[in-house]
C-alpha positions in Angstrom: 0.0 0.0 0.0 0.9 3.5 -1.0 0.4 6.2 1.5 1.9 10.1 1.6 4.2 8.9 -1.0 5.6 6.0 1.0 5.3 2.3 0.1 4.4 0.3 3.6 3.2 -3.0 4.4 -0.5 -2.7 6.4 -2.6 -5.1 8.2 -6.0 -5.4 9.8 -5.7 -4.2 13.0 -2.4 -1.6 12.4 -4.5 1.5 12.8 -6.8 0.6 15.4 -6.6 2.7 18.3 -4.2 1.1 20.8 -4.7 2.4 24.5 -1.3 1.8 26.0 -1.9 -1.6 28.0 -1.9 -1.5 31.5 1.4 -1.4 33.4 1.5 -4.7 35.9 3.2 -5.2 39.3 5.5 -8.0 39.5 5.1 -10.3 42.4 8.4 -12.4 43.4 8.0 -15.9 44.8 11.1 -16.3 47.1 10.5 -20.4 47.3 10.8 -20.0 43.3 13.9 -18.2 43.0 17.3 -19.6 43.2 20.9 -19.4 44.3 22.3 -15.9 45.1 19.5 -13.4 45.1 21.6 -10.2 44.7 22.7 -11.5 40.9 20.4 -9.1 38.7 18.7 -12.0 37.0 14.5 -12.2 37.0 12.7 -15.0 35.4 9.2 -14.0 34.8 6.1 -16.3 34.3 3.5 -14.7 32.1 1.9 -13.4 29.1 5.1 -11.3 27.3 3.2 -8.1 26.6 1.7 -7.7 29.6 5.7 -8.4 31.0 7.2 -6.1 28.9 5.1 -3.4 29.7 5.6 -4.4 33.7 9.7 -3.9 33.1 9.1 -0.4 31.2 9.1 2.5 33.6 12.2 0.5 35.8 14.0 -0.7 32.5 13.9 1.6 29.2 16.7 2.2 27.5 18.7 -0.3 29.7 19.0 -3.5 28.0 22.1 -4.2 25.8 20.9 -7.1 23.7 17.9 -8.7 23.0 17.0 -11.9 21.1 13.8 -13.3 20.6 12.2 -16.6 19.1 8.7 -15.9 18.6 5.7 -18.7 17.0 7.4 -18.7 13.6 3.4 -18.6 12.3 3.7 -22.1 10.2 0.7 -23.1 10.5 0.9 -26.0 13.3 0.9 -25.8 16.7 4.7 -25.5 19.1 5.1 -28.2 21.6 7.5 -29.9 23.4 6.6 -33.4 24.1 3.7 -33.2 21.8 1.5 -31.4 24.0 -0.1 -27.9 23.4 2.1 -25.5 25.1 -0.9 -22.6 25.3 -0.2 -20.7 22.2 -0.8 -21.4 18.1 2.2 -21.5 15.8 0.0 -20.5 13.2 -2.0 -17.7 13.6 -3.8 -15.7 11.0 -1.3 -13.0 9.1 -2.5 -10.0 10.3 -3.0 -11.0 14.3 0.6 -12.2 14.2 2.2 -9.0 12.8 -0.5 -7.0 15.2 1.2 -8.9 17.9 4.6 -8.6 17.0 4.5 -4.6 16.2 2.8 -4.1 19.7 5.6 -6.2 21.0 8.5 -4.4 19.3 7.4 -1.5 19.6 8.0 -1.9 24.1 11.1 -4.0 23.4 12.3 -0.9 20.8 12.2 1.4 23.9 13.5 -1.0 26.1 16.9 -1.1 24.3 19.4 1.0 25.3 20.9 3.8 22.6 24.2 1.5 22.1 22.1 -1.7 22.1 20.8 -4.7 19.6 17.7 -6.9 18.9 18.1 -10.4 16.9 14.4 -11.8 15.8 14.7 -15.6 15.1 12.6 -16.5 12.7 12.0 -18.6 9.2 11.0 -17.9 5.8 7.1 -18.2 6.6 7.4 -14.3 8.2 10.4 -12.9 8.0 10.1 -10.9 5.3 6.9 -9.1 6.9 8.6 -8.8 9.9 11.4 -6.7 8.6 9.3 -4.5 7.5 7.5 -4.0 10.5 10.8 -3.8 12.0 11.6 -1.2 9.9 9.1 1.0 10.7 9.8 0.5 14.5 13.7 0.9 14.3 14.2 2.7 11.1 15.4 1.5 8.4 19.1 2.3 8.6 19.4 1.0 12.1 19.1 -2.5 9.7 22.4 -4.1 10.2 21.9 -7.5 8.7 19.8 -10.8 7.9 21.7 -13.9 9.0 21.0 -16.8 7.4 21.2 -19.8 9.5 22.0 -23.5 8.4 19.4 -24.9 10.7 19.2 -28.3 9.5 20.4 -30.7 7.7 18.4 -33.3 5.0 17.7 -36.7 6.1 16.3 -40.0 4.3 13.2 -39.0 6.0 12.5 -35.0 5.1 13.8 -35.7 1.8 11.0 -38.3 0.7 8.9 -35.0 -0.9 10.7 -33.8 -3.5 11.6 -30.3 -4.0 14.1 -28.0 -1.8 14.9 -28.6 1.4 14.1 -26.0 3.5 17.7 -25.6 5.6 17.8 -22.2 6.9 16.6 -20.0 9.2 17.1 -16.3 9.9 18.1 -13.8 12.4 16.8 -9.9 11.6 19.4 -8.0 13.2 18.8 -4.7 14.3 20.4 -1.6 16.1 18.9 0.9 18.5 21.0 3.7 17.1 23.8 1.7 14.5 26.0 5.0 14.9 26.2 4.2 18.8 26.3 0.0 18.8 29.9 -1.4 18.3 29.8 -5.0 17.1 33.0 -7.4 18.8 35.0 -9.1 16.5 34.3 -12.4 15.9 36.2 -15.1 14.0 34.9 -18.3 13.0 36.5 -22.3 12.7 37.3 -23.2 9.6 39.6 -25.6 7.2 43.5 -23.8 6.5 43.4 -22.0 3.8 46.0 -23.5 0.9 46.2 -20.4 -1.1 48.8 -19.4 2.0 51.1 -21.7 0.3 54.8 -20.4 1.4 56.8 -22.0 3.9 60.0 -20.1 5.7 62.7 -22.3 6.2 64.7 -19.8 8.6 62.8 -18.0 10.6 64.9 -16.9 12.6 67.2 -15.3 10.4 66.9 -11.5 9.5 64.1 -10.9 6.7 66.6 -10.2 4.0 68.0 -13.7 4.5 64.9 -15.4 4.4 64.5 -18.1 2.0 61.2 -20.2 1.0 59.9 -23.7 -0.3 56.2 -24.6 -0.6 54.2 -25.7 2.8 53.9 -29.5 1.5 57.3 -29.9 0.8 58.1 -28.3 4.5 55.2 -30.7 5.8 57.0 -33.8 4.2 60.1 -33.2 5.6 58.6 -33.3 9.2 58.4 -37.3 9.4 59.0 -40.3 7.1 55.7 -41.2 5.0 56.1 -44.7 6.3 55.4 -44.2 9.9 52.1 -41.8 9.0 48.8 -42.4 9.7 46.7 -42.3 6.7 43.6 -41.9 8.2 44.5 -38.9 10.1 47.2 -37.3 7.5 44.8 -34.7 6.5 44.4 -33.5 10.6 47.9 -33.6 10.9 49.0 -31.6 8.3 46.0 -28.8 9.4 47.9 -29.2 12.8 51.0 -28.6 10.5 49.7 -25.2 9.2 48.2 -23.9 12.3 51.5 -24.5 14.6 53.5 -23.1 12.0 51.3 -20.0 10.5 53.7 -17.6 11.2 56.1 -18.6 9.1 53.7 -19.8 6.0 52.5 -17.0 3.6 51.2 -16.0 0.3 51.7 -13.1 -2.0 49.1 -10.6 -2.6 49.0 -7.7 -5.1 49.7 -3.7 -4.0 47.0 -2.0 -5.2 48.2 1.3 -6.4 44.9 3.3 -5.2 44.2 1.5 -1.8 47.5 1.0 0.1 49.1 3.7 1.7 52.0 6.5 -0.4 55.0 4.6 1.1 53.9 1.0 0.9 53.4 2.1 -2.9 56.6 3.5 -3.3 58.2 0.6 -2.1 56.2 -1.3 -4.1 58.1 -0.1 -7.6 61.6 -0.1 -5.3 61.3 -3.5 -4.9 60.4 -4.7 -8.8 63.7 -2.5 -9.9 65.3 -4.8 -6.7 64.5 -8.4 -7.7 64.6 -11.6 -5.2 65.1 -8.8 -2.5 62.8 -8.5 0.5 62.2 -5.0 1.6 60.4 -3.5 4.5 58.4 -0.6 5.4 58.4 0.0 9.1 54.6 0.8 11.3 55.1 1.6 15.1 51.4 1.0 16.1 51.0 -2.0 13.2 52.9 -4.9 11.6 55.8 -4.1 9.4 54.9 -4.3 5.4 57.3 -6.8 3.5 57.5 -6.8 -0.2 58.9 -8.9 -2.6 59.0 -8.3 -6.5 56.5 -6.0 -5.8 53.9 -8.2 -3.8 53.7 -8.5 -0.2 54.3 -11.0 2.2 50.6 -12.2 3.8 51.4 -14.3 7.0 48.7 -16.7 7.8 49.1 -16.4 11.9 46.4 -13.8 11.1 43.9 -16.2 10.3 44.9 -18.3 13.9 42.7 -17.5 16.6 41.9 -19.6 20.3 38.7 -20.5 19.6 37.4 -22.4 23.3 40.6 -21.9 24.5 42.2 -23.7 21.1 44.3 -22.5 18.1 42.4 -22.8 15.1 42.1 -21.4 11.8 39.6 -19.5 11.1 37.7 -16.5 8.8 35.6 -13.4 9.8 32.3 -13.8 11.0 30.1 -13.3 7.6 26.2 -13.0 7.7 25.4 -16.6 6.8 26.0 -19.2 9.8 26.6 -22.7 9.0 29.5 -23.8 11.4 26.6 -24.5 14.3 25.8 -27.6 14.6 22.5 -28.3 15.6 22.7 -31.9 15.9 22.9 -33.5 19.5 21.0 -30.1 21.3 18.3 -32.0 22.8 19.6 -32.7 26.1 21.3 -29.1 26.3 20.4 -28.0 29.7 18.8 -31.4 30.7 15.3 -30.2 28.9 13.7 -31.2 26.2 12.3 -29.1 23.7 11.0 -30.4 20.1 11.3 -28.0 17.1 12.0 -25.4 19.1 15.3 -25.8 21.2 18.2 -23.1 19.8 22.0 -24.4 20.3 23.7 -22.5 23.1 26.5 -21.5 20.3 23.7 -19.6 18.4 22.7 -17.8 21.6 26.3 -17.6 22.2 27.6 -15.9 18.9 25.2 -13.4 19.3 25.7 -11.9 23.0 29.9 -12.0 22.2 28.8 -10.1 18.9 27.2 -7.3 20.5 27.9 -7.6 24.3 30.5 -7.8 27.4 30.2 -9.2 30.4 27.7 -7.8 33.0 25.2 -6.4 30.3 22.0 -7.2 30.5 20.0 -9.3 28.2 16.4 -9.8 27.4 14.5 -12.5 25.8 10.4 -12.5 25.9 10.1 -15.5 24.0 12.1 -18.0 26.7 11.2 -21.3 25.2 13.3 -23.7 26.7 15.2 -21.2 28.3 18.5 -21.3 26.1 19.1 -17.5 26.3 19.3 -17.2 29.8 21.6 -20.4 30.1 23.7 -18.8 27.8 23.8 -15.5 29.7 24.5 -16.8 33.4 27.3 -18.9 31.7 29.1 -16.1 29.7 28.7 -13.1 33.2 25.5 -11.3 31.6 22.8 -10.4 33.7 19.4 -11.4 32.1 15.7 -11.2 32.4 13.7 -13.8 30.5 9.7 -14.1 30.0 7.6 -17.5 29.4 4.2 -18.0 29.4 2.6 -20.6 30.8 4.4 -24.1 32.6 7.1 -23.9 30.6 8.4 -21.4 33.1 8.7 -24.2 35.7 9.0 -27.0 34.0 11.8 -25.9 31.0 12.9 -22.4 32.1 13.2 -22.8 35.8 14.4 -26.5 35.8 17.2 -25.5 32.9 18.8 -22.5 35.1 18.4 -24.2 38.7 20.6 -26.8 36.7 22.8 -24.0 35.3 23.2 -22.7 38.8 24.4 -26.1 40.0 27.1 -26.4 37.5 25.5 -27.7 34.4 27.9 -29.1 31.6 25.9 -29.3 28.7 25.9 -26.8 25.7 28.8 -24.3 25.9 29.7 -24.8 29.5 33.1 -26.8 28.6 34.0 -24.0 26.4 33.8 -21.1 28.6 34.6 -23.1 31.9 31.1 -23.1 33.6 31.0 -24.9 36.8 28.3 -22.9 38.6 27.2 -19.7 40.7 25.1 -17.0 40.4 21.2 -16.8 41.1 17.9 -14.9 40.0 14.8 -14.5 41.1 11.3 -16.0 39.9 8.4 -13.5 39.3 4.5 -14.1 39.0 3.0 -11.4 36.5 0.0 -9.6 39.1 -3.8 -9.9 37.8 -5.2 -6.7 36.2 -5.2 -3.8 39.2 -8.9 -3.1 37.9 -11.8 -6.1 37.6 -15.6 -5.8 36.2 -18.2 -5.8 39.0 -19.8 -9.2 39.2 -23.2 -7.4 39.5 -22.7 -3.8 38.3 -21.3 -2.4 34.9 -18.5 -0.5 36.9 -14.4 -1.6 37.3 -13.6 -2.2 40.7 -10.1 -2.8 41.8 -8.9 -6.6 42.0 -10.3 -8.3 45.1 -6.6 -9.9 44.8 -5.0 -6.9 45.7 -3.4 -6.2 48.6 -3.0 -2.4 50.3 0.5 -2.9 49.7 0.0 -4.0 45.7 -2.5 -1.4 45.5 0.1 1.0 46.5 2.9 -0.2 44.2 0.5 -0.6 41.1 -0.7 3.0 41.4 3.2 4.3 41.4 3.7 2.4 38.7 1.0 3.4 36.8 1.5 7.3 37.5 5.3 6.9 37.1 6.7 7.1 40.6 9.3 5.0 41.9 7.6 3.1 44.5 9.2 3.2 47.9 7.5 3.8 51.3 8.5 6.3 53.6 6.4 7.2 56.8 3.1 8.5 55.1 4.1 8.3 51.5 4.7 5.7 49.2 6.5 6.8 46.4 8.4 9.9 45.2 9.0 11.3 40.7 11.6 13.4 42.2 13.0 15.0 45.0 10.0 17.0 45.3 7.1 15.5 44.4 5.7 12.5 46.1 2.5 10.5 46.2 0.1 9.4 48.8 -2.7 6.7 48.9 -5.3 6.2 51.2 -8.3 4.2 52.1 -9.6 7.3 54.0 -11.8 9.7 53.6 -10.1 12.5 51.9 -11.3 15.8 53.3 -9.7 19.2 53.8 -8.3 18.3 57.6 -7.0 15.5 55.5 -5.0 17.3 53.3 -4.0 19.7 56.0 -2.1 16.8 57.8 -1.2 15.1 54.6 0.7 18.8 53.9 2.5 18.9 57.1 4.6 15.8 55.9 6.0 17.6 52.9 8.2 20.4 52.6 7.5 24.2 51.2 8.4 23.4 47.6 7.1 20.2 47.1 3.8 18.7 45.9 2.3 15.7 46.6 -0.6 13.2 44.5 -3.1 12.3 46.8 -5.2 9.1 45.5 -8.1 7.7 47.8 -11.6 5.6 47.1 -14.0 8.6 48.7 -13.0 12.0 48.5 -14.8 15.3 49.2 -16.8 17.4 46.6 -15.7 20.9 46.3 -12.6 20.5 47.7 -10.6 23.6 47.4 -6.9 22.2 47.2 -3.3 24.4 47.2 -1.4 24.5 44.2 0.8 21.7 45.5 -1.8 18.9 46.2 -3.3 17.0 43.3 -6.7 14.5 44.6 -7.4 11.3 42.1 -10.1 8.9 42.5 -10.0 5.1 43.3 -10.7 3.8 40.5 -12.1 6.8 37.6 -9.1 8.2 37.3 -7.0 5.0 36.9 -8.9 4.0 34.3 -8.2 7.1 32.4 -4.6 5.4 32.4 -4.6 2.7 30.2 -6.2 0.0 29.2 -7.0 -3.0 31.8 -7.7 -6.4 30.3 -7.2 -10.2 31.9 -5.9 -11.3 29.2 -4.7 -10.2 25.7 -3.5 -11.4 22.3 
């Protein structure tokens, strides 16, 4: 559709009037949480919009990273062991994208200004949700699409004919790409043979240097006769890695891209044949050029991957060195067509985040971000709806806690610690009257939930001191009652506050005609919350 001279993508439902949804308390359950309470972490069980909207006022703009794995809309339902799991993988087109823009739209603001959003999906929606995306982030905050080898063909999927379907995708996103600084990354892979030099004397000065191929240098290293053939390929990688900084290739100077000097010395060396020459960098490597083409070491290409040397490549934008194969025990829970390998969730916190950030995933699944988090030193906050929070999410990070040593744990030495703690998501504040058409507020509620819910909805920080419960500032504060409010009331209410500050005064029965200073503000129990936002039990 074509509107003010912009192409967009619309839906049923995208201009409907959207009340912002009620901001809900969260409850902690201190028999559900676990290990060292002070950690940062909070596992949440609930619906994830409702959630998102709870962490708002107390989180925006705070969270470095987050990924998220939502219904990939295919049509069938998600399960784990074959049992509905509360939600349909397959919703109609425009519900799912209503859902997800109302969704992003929270998680957008919850980022912080240097921070990044992956959304894990496959080819049934991705390329609407981009464009939603889009919309919500801006188009140039787009950093990539990652295509993910996600599985691999077996005698069974293969009986249709046709193409496989392999890959999956990750939309990556910035808050603000000018501001987010991506880690560098390198990836496992076979030695590259182009590097095809070998330096006999290393430890000679350059200009004495002389050079055979690698294979001839490999062959010298031990009689063919006492060589295992099965493994002569891994040893001669082994070969190559252990010895990469003394095997090279040339590569060309190009005249226009490498720096005045390096050029220069470029045409000095083709009038100084079979000579090696040298242009010295104090902050860099030296340049070495010979016959006009300089000497590429491979020991750039060797990184410790897991604490091993290994050869490897930059990180490109299509991901098939994760295997996926043998992740359903990772984390001791199962979790069919769903489950993500720790090294996914891995590769994607190193990309964009350091230790003690704080990552967010609404979509918890199984619970493989939050694993992943606790084991690399991020702090985390993950969402689930319905038993999944106990029975995958819960179960998976007591376990992680305890030392699990599945998934990466081996890799980044894991052997335990930490903690979080385990939130219920409130009920709605506000509840219909069983017998009148009026709201009411939630029979549920407490005084002291009453109190916390109203600072949350008028956007104090709730935190009682003597007569009030919650302060916006040093001088404003707010004050709720189950009294009558009245002007001797108020009087007593203003003795507790200073000359030059104000307080909000919220009660169930208040005066008519009140005639208030210029300092007091009087709401209503419940009219004037419901002027807030929008109260429902449940939503889509």
């Amino acid at each position: 559709m074509q509107k003010s001279g912009k192409l967009e993508l619309t839906w049923v439902g995208k201009y409907g009037k959207h009340e912002p949804l009620e901001p809900r308390i969260l409850l902690e359950k201190p028999d559900l949480s676990y290990g060292d309470p002070e950690s940062g972490n909070m596992l949440i069980h609930g619906d994830n919009l409702l959630a998102l909207r709870a962490l708002e006022q107390n989180f925006a703009g705070e969270i470095k990273c987050i990924y998220i794995d939502p219904p990939f809309n295919t049509g069938s339902r998600i399960d784990a062991d074959g049992n509905e799991i509360g939600y349909d993988d397959g919703v109609e087109h425009s519900i799912w994208l209503d859902m997800m823009a109302e969704r992003m739209e929270i998680l957008h603001r919850l980022l912080s200004n240097d921070g990044a959003m992956f959304i894990h999906l496959d080819d049934n929606e991705v390329d609407y949700c981009r464009v939603v995306a889009d919309e919500i982030f801006g188009r140039k905050n787009f950093m990539n699409r990652i295509t993910i080898d996600s599985r691999s063909p077996s005698a069974f999927s293969t009986v249709n004919p046709g193409v496989f379907k392999a890959a999956e995708y990750l939309l990556f996103y910035a808050k603000n790409r000018s501001q987010l600084v991506e880690n560098p990354i390198r990836v496992q892979r076979t030695p590259d043979y182009a590097y095809d030099k070998f330096i006999e004397n290393i430890e000679a000065d350059f200009p004495d240097w002389t050079y055979i191929t690698v294979a001839e240098a490999y062959e010298r290293t031990k009689p063919k006769q006492f060589r295992n053939p099965q493994k002569a390929v891994e040893d001669y990688h082994k070969f190559i890695i252990h010895n990469a900084h003394r095997i090279f290739r040339f590569t060309a100077i190009s005249d226009s891209g490498a720096g005045q000097a390096i050029v220069r010395l470029k045409y000095e060396s083709l009038e100084r044949p079979n000579e090696i020459l040298c242009h010295e960098r104090s902050e860099r490597d030296n340049v070495l050029i010979l016959n006009g083409q300089q000497l590429s070491f491979y020991s750039k290409n060797i990184a410790l991957i897991d604490g091993k040397p290994c050869a490897t490549t930059i990180l490109t934008d299509i991901w098939a060195d994760i295997a996926w194969e043998g992740i359903a025990n990772e984390g001791g829970v199962k979790f069919k067509k769903g489950k993500k390998p720790e090294r996914l969730l891995r590769r994607c916190l190193e990309l964009v985040t350091k230790p003690g950030d704080l990552v967010l995933d609404s979509f918890l699944g199984s619970g493989t971000t939050a694993a992943v988090a606790h084991k690399t030193g991020r702090r985390w906050i993950g969402i689930e709806l319905g038993e999944h929070a106990y029975t995958h999410c819960k179960a998976r990070l007591d376990k992680v806690i305890d030392g699990d040593q599945s998934g990466i744990s081996k890799a980044v030495a894991w052997h335990g610690g930490g903690g979080y703690k385990f939130y219920e998501l409130a009920p709605s504040l506000l509840e219909k009257h069983p017998l009148l058409p009026i709201y009411r507020i939630n029979t549920e509620y407490t005084f002291e939930m009453l109190c916390e819910a109203i600072c949350k909805l008028e956007g104090f920080t709730y935190k009682p001191e003597g007569e009030m419960h919650g302060y916006s500032s040093e001088m404003r504060f707010i004050h709720i009652s189950r009294d009558f409010i009245s002007g001797d009331y108020i009087n007593k209410v203003m003795k507790m506050i200073g000359e030059n500050q104000s307080v909000l005064i919220y009660s169930v029965r208040i005066q008519s005609g009140l005639r208030l200073p210029e300092n007091v503000e009087v709401k209503k129990i419940p009219n004037d919350l419901q002027k807030k936002c929008r109260f429902e039990s449940e939503v889509r």
